[in-house]
Structures are given as C-alpha cells and as structure tokens.
N, CA, C and O atoms as CSV, one atom per row, in Angstrom:
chain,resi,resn,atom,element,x,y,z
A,1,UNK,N,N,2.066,-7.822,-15.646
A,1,UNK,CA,C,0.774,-8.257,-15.190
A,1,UNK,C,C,-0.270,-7.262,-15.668
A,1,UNK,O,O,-0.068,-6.052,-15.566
A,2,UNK,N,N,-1.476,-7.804,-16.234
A,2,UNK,CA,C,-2.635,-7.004,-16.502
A,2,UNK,C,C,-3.789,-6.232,-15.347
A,2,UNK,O,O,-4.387,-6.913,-14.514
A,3,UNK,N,N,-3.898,-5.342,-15.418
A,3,UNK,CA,C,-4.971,-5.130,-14.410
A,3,UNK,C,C,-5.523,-5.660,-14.193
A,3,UNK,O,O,-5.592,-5.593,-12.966
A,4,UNK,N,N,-6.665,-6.877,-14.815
A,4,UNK,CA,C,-7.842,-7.601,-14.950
A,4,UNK,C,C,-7.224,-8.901,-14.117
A,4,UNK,O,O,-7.991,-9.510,-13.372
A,5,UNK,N,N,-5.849,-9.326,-14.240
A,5,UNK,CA,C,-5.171,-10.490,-13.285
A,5,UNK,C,C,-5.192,-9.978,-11.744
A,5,UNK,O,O,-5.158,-10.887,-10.914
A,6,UNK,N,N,-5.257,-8.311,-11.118
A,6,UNK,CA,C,-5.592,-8.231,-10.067
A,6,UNK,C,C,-6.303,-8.540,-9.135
A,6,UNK,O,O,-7.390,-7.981,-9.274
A,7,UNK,N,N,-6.254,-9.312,-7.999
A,7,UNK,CA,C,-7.002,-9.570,-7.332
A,7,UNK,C,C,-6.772,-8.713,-6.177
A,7,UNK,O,O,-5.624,-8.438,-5.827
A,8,UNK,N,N,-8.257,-8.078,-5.292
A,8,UNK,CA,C,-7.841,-7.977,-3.522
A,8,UNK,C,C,-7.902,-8.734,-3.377
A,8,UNK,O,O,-8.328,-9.616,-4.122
A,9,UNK,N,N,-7.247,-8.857,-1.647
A,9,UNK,CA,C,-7.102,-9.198,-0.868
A,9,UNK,C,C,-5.145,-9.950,-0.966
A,9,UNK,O,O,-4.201,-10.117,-0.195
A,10,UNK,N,N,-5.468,-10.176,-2.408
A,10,UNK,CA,C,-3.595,-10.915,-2.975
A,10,UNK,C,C,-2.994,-9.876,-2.432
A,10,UNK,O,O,-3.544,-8.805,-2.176
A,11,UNK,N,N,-1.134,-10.327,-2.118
A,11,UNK,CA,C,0.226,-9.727,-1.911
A,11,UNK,C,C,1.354,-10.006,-3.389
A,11,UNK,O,O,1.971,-11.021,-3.712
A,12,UNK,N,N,1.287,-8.797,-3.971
A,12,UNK,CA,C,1.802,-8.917,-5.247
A,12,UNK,C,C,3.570,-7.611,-4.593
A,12,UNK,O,O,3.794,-6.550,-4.009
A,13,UNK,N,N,4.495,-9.090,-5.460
A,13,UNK,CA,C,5.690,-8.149,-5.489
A,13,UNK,C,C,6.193,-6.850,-6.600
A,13,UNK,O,O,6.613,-7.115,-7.727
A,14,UNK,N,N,6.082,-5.544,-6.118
A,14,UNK,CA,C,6.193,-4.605,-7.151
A,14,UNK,C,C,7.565,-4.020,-7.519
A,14,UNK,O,O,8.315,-4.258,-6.572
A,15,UNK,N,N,8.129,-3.445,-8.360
A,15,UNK,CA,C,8.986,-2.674,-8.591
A,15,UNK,C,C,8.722,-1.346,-9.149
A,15,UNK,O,O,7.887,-1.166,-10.035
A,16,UNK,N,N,9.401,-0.456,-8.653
A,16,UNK,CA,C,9.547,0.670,-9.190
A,16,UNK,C,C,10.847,1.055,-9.926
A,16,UNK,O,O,11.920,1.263,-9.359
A,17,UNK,N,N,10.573,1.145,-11.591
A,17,UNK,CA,C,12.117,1.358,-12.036
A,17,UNK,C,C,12.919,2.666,-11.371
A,17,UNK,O,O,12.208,3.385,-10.669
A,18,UNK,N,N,14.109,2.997,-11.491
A,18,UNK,CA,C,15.057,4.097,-11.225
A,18,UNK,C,C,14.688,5.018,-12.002
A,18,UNK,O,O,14.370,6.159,-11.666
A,19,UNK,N,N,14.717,4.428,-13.422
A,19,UNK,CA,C,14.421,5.846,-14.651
A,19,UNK,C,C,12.956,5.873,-14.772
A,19,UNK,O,O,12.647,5.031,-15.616
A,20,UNK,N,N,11.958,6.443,-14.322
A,20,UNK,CA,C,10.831,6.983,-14.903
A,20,UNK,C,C,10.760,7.900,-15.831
A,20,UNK,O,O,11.463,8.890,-16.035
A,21,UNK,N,N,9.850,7.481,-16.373
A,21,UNK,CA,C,9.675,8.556,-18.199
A,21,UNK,C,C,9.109,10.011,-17.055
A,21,UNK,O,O,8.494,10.236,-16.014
A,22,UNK,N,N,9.551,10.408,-17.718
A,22,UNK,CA,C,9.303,12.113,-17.332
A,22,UNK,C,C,8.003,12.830,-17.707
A,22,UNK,O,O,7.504,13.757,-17.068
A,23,UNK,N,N,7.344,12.081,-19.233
A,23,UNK,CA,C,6.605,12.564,-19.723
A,23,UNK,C,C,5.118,11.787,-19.311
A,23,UNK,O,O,3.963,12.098,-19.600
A,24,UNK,N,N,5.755,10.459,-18.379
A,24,UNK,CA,C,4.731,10.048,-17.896
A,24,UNK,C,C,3.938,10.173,-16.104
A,24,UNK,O,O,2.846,9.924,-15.593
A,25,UNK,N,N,5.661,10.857,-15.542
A,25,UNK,CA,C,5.633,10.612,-14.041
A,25,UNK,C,C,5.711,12.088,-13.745
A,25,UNK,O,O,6.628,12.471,-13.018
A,26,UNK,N,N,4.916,12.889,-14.191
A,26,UNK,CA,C,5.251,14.264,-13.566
A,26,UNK,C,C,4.726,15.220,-12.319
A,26,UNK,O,O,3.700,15.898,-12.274
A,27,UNK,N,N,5.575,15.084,-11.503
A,27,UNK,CA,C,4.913,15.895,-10.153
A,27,UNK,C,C,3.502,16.356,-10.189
A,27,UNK,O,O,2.577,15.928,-9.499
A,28,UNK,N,N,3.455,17.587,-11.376
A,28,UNK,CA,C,1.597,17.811,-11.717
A,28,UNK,C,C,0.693,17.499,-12.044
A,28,UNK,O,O,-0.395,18.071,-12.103
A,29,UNK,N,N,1.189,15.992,-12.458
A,29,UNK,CA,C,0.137,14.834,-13.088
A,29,UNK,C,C,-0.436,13.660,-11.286
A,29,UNK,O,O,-1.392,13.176,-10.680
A,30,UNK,N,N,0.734,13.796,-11.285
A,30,UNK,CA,C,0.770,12.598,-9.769
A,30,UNK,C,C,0.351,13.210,-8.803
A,30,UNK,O,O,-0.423,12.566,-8.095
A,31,UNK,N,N,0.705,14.838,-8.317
A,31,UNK,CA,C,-0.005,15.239,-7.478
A,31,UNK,C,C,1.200,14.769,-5.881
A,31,UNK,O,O,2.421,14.625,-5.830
A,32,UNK,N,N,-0.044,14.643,-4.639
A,32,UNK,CA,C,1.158,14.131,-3.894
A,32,UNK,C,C,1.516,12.951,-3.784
A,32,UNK,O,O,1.941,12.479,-2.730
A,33,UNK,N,N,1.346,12.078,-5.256
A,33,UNK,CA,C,1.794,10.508,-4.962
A,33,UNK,C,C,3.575,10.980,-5.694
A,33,UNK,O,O,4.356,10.120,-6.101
A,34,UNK,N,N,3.770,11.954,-5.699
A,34,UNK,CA,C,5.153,12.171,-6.731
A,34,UNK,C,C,5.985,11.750,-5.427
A,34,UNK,O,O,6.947,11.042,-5.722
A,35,UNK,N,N,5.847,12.020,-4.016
A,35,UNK,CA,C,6.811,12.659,-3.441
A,35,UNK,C,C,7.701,10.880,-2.807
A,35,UNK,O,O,8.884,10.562,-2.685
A,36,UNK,N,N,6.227,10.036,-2.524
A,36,UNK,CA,C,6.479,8.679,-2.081
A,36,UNK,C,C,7.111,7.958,-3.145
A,36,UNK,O,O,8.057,7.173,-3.087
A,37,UNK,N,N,6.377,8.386,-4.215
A,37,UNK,CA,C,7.312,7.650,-5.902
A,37,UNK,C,C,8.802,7.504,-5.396
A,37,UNK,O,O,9.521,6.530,-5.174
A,38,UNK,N,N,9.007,9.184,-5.283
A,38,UNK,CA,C,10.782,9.010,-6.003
A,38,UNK,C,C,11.130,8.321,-4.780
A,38,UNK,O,O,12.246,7.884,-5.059
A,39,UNK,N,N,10.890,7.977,-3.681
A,39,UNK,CA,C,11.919,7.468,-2.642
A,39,UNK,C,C,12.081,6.195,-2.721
A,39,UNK,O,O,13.032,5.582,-2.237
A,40,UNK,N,N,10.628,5.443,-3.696
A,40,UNK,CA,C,10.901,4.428,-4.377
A,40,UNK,C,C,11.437,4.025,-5.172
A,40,UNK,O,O,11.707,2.824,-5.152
A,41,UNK,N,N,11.730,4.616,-5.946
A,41,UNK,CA,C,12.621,4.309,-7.722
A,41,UNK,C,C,13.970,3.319,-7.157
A,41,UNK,O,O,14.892,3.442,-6.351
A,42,UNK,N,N,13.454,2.272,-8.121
A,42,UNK,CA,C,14.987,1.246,-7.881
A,42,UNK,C,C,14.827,0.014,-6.798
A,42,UNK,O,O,15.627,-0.916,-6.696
A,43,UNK,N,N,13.736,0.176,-6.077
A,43,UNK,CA,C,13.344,-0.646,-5.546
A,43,UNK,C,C,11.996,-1.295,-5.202
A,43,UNK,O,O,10.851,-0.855,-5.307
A,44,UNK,N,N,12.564,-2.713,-4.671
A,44,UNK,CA,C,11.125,-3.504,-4.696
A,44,UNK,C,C,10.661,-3.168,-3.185
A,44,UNK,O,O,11.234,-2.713,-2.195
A,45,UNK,N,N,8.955,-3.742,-3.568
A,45,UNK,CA,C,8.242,-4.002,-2.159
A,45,UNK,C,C,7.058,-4.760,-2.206
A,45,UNK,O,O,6.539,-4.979,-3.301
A,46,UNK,N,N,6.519,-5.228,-1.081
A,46,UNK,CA,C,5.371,-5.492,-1.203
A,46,UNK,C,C,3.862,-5.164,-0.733
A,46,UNK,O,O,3.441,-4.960,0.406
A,47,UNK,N,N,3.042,-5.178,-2.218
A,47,UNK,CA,C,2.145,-4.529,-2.075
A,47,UNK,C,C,0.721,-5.722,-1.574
A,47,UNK,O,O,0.674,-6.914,-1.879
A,48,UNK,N,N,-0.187,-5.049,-0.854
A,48,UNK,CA,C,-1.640,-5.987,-0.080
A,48,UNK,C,C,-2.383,-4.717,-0.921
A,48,UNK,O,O,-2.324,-3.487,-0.936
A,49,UNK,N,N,-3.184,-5.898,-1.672
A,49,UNK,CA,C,-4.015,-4.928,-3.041
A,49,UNK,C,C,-5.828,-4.981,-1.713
A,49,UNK,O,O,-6.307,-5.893,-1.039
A,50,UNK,N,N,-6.238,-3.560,-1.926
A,50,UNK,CA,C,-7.327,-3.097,-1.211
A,50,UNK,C,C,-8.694,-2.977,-2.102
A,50,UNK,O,O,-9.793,-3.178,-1.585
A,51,UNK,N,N,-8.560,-2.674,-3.317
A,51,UNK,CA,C,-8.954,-1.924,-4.590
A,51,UNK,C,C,-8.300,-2.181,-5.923
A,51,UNK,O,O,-7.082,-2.128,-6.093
A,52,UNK,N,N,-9.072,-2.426,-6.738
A,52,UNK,CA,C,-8.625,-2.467,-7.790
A,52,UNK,C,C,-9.902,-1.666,-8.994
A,52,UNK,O,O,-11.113,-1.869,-9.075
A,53,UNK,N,N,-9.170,-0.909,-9.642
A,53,UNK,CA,C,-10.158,-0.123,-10.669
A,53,UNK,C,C,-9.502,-0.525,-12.102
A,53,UNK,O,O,-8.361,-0.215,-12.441
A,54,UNK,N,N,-10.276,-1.150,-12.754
A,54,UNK,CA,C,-9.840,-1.887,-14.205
A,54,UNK,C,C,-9.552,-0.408,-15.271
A,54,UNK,O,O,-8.590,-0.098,-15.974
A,55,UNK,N,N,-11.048,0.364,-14.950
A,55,UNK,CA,C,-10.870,1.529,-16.120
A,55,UNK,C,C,-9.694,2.537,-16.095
A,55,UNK,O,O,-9.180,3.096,-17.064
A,56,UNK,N,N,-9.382,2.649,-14.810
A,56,UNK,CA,C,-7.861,3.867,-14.704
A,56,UNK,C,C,-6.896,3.044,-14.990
A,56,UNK,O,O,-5.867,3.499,-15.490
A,57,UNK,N,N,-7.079,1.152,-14.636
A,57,UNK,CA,C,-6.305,0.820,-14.608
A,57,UNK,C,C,-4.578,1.218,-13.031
A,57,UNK,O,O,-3.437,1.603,-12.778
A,58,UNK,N,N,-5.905,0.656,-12.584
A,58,UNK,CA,C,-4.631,1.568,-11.131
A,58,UNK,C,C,-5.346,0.767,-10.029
A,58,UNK,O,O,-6.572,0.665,-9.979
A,59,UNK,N,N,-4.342,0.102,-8.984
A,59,UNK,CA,C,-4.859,-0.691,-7.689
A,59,UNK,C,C,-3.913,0.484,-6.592
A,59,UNK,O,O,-3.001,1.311,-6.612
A,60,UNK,N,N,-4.798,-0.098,-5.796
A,60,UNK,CA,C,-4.933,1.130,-4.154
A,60,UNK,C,C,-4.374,-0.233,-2.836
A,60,UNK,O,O,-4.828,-1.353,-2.599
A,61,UNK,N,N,-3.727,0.207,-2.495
A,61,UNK,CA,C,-2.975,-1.049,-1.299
A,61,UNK,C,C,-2.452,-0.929,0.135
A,61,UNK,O,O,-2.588,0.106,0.788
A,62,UNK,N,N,-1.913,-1.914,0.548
A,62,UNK,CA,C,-1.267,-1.398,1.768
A,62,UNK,C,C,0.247,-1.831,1.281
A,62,UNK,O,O,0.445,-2.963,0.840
A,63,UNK,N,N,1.111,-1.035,1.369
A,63,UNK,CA,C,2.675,-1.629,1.971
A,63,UNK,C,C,3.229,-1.516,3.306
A,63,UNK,O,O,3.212,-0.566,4.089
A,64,UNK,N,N,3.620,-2.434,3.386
A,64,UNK,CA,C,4.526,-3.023,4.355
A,64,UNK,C,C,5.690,-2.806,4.239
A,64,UNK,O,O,6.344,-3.367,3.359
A,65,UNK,N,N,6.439,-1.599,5.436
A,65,UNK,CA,C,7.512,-1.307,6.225
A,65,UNK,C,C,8.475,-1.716,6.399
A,65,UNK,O,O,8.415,-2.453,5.416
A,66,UNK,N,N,9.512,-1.954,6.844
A,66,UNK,CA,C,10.490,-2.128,8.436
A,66,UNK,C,C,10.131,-3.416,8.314
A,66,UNK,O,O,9.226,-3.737,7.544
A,67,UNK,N,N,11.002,-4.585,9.288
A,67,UNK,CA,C,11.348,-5.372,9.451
A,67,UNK,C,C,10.140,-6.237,10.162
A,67,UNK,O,O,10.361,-7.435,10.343
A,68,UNK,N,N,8.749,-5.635,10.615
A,68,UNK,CA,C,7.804,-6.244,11.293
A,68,UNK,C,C,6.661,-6.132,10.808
A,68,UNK,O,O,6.207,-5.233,10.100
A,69,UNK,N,N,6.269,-6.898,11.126
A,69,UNK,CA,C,4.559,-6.127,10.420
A,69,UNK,C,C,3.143,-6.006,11.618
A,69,UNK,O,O,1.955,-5.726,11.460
A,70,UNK,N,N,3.798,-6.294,12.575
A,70,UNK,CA,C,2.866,-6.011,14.301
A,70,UNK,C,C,2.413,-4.266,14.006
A,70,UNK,O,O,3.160,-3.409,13.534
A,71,UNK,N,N,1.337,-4.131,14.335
A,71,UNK,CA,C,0.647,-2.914,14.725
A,71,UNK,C,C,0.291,-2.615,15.946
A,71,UNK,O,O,0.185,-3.572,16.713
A,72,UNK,N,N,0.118,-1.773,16.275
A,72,UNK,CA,C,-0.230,-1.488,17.916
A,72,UNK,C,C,-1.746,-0.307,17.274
A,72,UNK,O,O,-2.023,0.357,16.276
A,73,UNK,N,N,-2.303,-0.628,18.522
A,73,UNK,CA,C,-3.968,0.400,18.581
A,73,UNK,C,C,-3.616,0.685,19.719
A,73,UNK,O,O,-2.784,0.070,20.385
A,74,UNK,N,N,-4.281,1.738,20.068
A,74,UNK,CA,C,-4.855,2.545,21.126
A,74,UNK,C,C,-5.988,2.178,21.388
A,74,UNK,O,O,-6.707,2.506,20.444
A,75,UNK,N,N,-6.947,1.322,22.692
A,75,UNK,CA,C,-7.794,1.093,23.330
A,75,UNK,C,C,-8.499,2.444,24.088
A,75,UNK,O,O,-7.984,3.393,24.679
A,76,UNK,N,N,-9.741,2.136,23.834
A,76,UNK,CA,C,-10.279,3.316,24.987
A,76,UNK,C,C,-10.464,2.786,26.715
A,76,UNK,O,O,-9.954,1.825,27.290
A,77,UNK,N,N,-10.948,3.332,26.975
A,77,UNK,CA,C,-11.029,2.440,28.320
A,77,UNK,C,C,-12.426,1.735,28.500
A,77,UNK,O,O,-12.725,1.608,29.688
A,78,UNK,N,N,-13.428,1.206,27.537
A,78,UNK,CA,C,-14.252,0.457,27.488
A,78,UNK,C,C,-13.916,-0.742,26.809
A,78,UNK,O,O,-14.205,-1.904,27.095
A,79,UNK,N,N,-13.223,-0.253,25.814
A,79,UNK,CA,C,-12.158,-1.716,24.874
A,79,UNK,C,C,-11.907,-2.187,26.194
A,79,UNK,O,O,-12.642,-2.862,26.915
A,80,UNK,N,N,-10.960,-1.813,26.372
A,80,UNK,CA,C,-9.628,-2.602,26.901
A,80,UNK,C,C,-10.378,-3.225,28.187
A,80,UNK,O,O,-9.759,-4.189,28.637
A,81,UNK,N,N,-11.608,-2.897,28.914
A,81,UNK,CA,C,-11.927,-3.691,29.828
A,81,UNK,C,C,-12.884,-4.463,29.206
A,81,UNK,O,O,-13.146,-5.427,29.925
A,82,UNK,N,N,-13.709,-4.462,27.879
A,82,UNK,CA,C,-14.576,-5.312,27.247
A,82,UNK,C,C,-13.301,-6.702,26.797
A,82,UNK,O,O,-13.556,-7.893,26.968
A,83,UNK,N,N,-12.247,-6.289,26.339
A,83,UNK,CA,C,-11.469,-7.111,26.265
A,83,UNK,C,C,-10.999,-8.187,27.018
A,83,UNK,O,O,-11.186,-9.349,26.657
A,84,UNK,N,N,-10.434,-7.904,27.981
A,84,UNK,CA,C,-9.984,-8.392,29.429
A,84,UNK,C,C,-11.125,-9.359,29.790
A,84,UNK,O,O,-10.939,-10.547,30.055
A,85,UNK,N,N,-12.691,-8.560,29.772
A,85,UNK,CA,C,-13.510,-10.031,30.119
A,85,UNK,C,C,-13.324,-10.991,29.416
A,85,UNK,O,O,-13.209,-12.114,29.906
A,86,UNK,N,N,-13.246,-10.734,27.967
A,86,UNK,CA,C,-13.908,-11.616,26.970
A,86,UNK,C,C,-12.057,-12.797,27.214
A,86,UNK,O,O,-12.165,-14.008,27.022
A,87,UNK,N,N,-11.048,-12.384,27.494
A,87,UNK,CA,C,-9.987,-13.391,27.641
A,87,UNK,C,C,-10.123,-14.172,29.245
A,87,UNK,O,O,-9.231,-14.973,29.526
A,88,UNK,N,N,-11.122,-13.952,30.164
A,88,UNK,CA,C,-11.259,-14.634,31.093
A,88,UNK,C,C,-12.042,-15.529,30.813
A,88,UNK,O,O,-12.337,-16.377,31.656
C-alpha cells in the first residue's frame, strides 16, 4: 500500500516482518520506537490510522490489544454526577 492510499480515521491490517534489514531498523535511527518494533516482528495487528504524513511517508495510530477493546475513564466527581442527570 502507498502512503497517499492512507486514509484516517480507516482500520488497516499491518504486518511486521521477523527479519528486518538492519541497515534500515536501527535502535539509533528509531529511537524509542525500536523497543515496541522487536516485540512485534512476525506478527500481525491492527492498526486505527490518527495521522498520516505523505512526506516522511509514515502514519501515527492507535492499536488495539487483548481480546477487548472496552476502555474505562476515571470520572471526577462533577462528571459522574453531570452524567447521572443527563441518563434520568
């Protein structure tokens, strides 16, 4: 897929190969995206595109976890009673 076929807001399935070129994936180039890389190599996931930058050529996303995709927040105590009215 081309960068320019990126869309946000899309859920695109990614892979990360096992063998990364060395001369392309290097800890001092990547910085701290090296460390999430390798635990990826070899496997798929899916990515929720946030950003997309054509000139680096590089999209920014959310992935998705574990077996659920429910989130939980923390309410303050003006939420949670602004809430409560608004469901009565």
């Amino acid at each position: 897929m081309r960068p320019k076929d990126v869309r946000v807001g899309e859920t695109y399935r990614c892979e990360v190969p096992f063998a990364l070129p060395w001369w392309r994936y290097r800890p001092e180039t990547l910085g701290d995206s090296w460390w999430p890389l390798s635990w990826l190599r070899g496997r798929y996931f899916l990515l929720t595109v946030v950003d997309v930058d054509t000139a680096a050529r590089t999209a920014q996303g959310l992935m998705m976890t574990g077996a659920s995709t429910r989130v939980t927040v923390e309410l303050t105590e003006n939420q949670a009673q602004v809430s409560c009215v608004t469901e009565l």
